[in-house]
C-alpha positions, 0 to 999 in steps of 0.5 A: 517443475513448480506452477506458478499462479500469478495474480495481477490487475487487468490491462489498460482498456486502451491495450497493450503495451501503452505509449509511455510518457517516458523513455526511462526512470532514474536509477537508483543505488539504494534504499533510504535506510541503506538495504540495497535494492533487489539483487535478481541475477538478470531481468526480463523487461524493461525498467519503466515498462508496465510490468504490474499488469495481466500482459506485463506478467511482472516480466517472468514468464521467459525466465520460468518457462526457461527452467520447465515451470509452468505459469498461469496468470490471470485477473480473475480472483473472485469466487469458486469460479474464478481463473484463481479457484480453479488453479490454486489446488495444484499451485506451488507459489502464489505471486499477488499484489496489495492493489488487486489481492487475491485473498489467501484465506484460510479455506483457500489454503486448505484446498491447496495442498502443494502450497509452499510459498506466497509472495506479495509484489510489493509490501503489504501482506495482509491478504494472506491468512498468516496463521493458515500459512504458519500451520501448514508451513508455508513461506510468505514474502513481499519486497520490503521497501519497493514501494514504500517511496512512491506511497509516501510521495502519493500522500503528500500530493494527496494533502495538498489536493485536499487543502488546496481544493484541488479536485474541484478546481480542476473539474471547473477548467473541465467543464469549461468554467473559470470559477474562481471563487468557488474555488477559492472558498475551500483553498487553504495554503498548508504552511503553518498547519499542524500535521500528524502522522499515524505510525512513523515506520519506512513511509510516515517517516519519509513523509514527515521528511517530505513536508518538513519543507513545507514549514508545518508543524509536524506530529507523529505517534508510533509504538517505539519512539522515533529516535531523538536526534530525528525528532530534534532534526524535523522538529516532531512533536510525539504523542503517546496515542492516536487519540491526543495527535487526532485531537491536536492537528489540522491533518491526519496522514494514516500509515498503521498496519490493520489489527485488532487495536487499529480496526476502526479506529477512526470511528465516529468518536474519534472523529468527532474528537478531531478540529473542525475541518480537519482532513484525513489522508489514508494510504494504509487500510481501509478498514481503519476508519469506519467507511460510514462515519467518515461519510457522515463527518464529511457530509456534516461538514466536521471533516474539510476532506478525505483521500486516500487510495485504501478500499474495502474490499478491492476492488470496491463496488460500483455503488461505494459510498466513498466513490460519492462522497463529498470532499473527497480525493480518492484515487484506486490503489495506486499509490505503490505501483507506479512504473518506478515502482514496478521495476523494483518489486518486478525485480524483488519477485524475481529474485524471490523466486530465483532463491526459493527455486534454488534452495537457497535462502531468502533474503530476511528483509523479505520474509513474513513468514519462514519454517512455520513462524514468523521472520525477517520483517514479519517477526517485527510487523505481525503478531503470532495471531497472524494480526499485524502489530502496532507501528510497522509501518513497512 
């Protein structure tokens, strides 16, 4: 018998299960660079139902309990008090998301001696200490592509928001106003402007797809260059580094994976160097951009705005400066758990498990970590440090 410790965010404070807005999703056939979706033998919840939430229970408690392993799921991961403290020591499999992580550190994985496999429902793995997990074997795997979609089309709503004064106009009608002007003097169309993206793997390309219609002047960096046929196809403009694309465009959409090279990378600096009233979108990491300097250029009126729905930590405290900041359009960590989301990397972990239960192998596309090294997408995203390497972008 395996336990199973599953780690996920509280229900809705209205209850569960909700009244859905929907009474499906579409189907889809198949990712855009062709890898087919998640293969589980069958599933046990409805696709557009909240499954990512504590009673959701990613829809895998009748299909665990079926076959005499037992399950655990909580919201509470903080502290050595915490629900996940006191279960870790006796856990088999860890199941966590990136939008409410429960931190696989180093110490917590000492004291969890049977340990053998980590999985992130969704992609982003990034809360588990990699190089912990190689020295004591452990396999750690998250579903490539599950959500890379909904985060790219996330960012693209978070760009017009920003540039179209979106937050703000919207609180006017709230408050029963209809003040067009102060709306008005920081809306902007985003035709014509000079667009970057930071790191054009699975999501900053679909974005790049995304906003080609939007008649911009697109610009991209990445570690391996795109191939020239795409950027002849959407009209891209590459530069070698992040330095030369900050300083050249109207809009900076983040998409690089967090490690030494890009930890605050975005510092006062960097900043500074960027077109005044430039707008910074960053759906990957927080901790790429240095949290005061950014309250600082918005205050001071370099940055027009920032948005994004990446914190640290997560969650992040009451009294958190971006809560408050001015021009901004933060929203929790949202952007990859939508319902459509959810039923792709619900299935994903399902299918995770059914092969690790098994014996059998999984998948390559998932894994980050495999028989004490690095594999599958991990052998490509991280480097042997456990820090993931530049360009990723799963």
């Amino acid at each position: 018998m395996a336990k199973v410790l599953l780690v996920l965010y509280p229900d809705p404070l209205t209850g569960y299960p909700p009244a859905y807005a929907r009474d499906s999703i579409p189907v889809l056939h198949g990712y855009p660079d062709g890898q087919t979706l998640p293969t589980p033998s069958s599933i046990d919840f409805t696709p557009g139902h909240l499954i990512g939430c504590v009673s959701g229970e990613l829809g895998l408690r009748t299909f665990l309990e079926a076959a005499g392993h037992q399950l655990v799921v909580t919201s509470d991961k903080e502290g050595p008090d915490s629900v996940f403290d006191r279960e870790l020591p006796d856990a088999d499999v860890v199941i966590s998301q990136p939008f409410w992580p429960a931190y696989l550190t180093a110490d917590r994985i000492a004291k969890a001696p049977r340990l053998k496999l980590a999985i992130t429902a969704g992609i982003g793995s990034d809360h588990v200490d990699l190089d912990a997990a190689i020295q004591r074997g452990i396999t750690v795997a998250e579903e490539t592509y599950s959500n890379s979609i909904s985060v790219a089309e996330h960012t693209v709503m978070q760009i017009l928001a920003l540039v179209r004064n979106f937050v703000a106009s919207h609180r006017w009608v709230e408050q029963g106003g209809w003040n067009i002007a102060d709306c008005a003097q920081r809306a902007y169309d985003l035709e014509g402007m000079d667009v970057g993206i930071i790191a054009a793997g699975r999501i900053g390309l679909a974005v790049l797809r995304r906003l080609a219609p939007f008649s911009v002047n697109l610009h991209y960096t990445k570690t391996h260059r795109l191939d020239r046929a795409v950027e002849r196809e959407l009209n891209l403009t590459y530069h070698p580094d992040t330095a030369s694309l900050a300083r050249n465009v109207d809009v900076v959409s983040i998409h690089a994976p967090l490690h030494p090279q890009t930890y605050r990378l975005f510092d006062a600096a960097m900043l500074a160097s960027m077109r005044r009233g430039a707008y910074i979108v960053n759906t990957a990491r927080a901790e790429i951009v240095d949290r005061d300097a950014i309250v600082a250029a918005l205050t001071d009126g370099h940055l027009a705005g920032y948005a994004g729905d990446v914190w640290y930590p997560q969650p992040p405290p009451t009294d958190h400066p971006w809560r408050s900041m001015p021009h901004n359009a933060m929203t929790p960590h949202v952007s990859g758990t939508t319902l459509s989301a959810q039923a792709r990397y619900g299935a994903g972990t399902r299918e995770i498990l059914e092969a690790w239960l098994s014996g059998k192998p999984i998948r390559q596309e998932y894994l980050i970590v495999d028989g004490g090294h690095l594999a599958g997408v991990g052998a490509t995203s991280y480097t042997v440090d456990g820090t993931t390497s530049p360009g990723s972008g799963h």
